[in-house]
N, C-alpha and C positions, 0 to 999 in steps of 0.2 A: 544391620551389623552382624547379627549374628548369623544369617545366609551368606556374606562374605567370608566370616571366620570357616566355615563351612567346605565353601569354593575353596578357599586357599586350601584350608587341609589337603582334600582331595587334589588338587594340583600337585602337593607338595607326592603325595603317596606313588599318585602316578608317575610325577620322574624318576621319585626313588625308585620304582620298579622295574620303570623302561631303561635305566642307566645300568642296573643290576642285571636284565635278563641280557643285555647287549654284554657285559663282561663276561655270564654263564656261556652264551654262543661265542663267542671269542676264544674263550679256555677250554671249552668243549672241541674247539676244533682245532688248536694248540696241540690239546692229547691226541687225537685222533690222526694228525701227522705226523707231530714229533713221537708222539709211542710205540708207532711200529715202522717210523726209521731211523732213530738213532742208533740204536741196536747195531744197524749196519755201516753206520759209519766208521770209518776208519782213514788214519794218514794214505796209504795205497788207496787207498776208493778215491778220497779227496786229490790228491794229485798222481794219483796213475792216467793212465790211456785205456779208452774206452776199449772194449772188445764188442766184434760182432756175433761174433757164433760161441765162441767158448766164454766158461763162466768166470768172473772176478775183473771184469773190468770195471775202470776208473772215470773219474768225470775231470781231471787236472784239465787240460784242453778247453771243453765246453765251461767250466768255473773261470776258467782266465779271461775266453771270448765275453763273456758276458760283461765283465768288468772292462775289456778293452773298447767292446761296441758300444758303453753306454759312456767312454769318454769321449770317443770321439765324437759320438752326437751331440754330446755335451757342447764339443766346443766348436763346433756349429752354430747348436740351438741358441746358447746362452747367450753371448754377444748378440744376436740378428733380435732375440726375442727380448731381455732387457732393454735395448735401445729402444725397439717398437713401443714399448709400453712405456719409458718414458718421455718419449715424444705423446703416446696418444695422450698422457698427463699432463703435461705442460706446453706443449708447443701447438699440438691440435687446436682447433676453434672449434664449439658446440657447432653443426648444424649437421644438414644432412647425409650430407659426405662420411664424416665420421662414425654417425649413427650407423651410417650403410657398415661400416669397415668391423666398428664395435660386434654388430648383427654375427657377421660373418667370420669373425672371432671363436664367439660363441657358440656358433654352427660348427664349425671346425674341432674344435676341443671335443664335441658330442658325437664326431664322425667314428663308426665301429671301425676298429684295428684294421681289421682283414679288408677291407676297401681302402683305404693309405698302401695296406700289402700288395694288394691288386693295383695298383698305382707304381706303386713303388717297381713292384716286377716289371712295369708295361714301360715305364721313364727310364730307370736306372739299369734294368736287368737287356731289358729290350731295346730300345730305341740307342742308349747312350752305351751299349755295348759293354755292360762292366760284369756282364752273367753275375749267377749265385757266388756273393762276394760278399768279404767283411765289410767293402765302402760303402755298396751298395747299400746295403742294412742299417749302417751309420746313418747314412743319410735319408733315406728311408724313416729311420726312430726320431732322426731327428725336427721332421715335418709331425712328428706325432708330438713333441713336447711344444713346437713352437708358439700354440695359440694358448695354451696354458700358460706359458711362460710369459706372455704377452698381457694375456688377461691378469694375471697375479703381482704381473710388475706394476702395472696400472692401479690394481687398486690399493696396493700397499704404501703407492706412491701416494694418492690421493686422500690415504688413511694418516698421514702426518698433518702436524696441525696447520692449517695457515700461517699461523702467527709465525710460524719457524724460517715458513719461504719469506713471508714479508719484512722480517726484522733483520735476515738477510741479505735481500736488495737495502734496505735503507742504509745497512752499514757499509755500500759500498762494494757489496760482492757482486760478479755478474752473473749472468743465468748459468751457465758450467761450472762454475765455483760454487754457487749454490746447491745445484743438483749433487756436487761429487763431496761435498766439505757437510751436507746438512741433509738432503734428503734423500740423498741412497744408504748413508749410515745410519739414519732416524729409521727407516723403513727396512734394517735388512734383518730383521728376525723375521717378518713376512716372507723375504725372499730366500731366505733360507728356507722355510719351512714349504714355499712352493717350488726350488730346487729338492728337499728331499723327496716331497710328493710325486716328482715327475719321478726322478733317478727310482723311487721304487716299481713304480710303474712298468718304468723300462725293463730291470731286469728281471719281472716276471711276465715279460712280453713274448708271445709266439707267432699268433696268426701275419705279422708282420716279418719276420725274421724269418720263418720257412720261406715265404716266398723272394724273398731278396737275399738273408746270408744263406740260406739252404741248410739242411742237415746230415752235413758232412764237416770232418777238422782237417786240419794239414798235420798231416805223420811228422811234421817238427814241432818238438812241444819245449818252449813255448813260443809262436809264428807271429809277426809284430805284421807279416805282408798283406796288403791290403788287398789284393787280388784272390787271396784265397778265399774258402768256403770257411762260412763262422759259426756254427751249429752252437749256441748258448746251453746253458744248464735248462733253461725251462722249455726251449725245445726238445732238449733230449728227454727231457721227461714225459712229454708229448711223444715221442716218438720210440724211447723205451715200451711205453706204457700200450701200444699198439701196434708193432711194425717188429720189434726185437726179433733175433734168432736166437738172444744168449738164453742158455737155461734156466738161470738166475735174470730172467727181465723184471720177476714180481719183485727181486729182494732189492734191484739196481734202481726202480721205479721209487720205492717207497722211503731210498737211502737219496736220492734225488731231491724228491719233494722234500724232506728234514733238512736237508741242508740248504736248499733254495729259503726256506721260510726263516731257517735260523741267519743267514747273508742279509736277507730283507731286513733283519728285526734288527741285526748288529748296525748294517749299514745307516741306518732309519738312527739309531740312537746315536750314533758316532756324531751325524749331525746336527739330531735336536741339542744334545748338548748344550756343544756352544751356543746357540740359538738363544737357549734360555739363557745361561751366561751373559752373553752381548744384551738381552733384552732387560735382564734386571739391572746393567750397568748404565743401560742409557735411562732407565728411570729412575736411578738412584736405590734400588736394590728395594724397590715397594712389590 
């Protein structure tokens, strides 16, 4: 008994620790972005137009592209990958077939950026003739969320209780009425929370976006055409940060990086929110 009291302590000390050094790494590198570039934030930086050679240019352009390419992957990914995963939920049969499909799921989600990028240039850029383009990169980003999206649907699906699909059918509901009236509203705090996981993913995406939207904007600001070049904010910070001519590249790099992370963090809460919201309502606020 008392070797147990013991164990537990020590288990208790060590997550206190490990949960506490992960918030100091967290905050430490909070300050360490946001501290030397908010300073250069400003309304003009935030929606001006970048410059190449002279100092005081803007990110407006690459801050809009970033939010325009990560809807329209959006609404791509969503629908193809939802669906997928609730079929592999309910409609699939356990056997081989599936496992296979599952596997390669799972492999896919784990595939590095810059190989999708390499794909994506060689399909979309090459072959399908759309060069360095905003669709291109859409679709592109949008092969990057889909097996996440799949996977997460899946298991959020399967994280509802049985009794809920069963008491369902008995009352007379059919399998689509079920799925849309009880198990996508039972499950969507899961799916929100693996919608915000991709969506931040996305827009600190590069290795993908160089090679399909390119890192270049269109001199119309703000350009909705899909044909153009899409250079996002986290490319441009990749490409400030190494390639710049402006002479202020260090002050444009580091007012970059503070506003990518502070977008992340707003975006990220806009939609845990409601998340939590809808989650404490369907359990009755426990």
């Amino acid at each position: 008994m008392r070797l147990s009291k013991i164990t537990d302590k020590a288990a208790t000390i060590f997550f206190w620790v490990a949960g506490i050094s992960i918030i100091v790494i967290l905050a430490w590198f909070l300050v360490q972005i946001l501290g030397g570039g908010v300073s250069h934030l400003s309304w003009s930086f935030i929606t001006g137009k970048p410059s190449e050679s002279a100092a005081g240019g803007g990110v407006g352009p690459q801050l809009f592209n970033s939010f325009y390419i990560l809807f329209l992957s959006l609404l791509v990914s969503l629908p193809i990958g939802i669906s997928a995963g609730i079929y592999m939920a309910i409609y699939a049969r356990n056997n081989k077939f599936t496992d296979i499909i599952r596997i390669s799921v799972e492999a896919l989600s784990s595939v590095p950026s810059i190989v999708l990028g390499l794909f994506g240039a060689l399909l979309f850029v090459n072959i399908m003739g759309w060069g360095f383009s905003i669709k291109a990169g859409a679709a592109t980003l949008a092969l990057l969320n889909l097996p996440i999206l799949v996977r997460i649907t899946e298991q959020s699906i399967r994280a509802v209780p049985q009794s809920y699909w069963e008491a369902s059918l008995a009352l007379g509901s059919t399998k689509w009425q079920a799925i849309r009236k009880v198990l996508i509203p039972s499950s969507l705090p899961g799916l929100i929370t693996g919608i915000t996981l991709v969506s931040g993913r996305a827009l600190g995406e590069t290795a993908i976006l160089i090679y399909t939207a390119g890192t270049s904007v269109s001199r119309q600001f703000p350009d909705v055409g899909l044909k153009k070049m899409g250079e996002t904010l986290a490319v441009h910070l990749w490409y400030v940060g190494g390639s710049s001519l402006a002479p202020d590249a260090a002050e444009i790099a580091k007012g970059s990086a503070a506003l990518l992370i502070i977008v992340v963090l707003v975006f990220n809460l806009l939609i845990a929110l409601p998340s939590r919201m809808i989650s404490k309502r369907l359990t009755g606020g426990k």
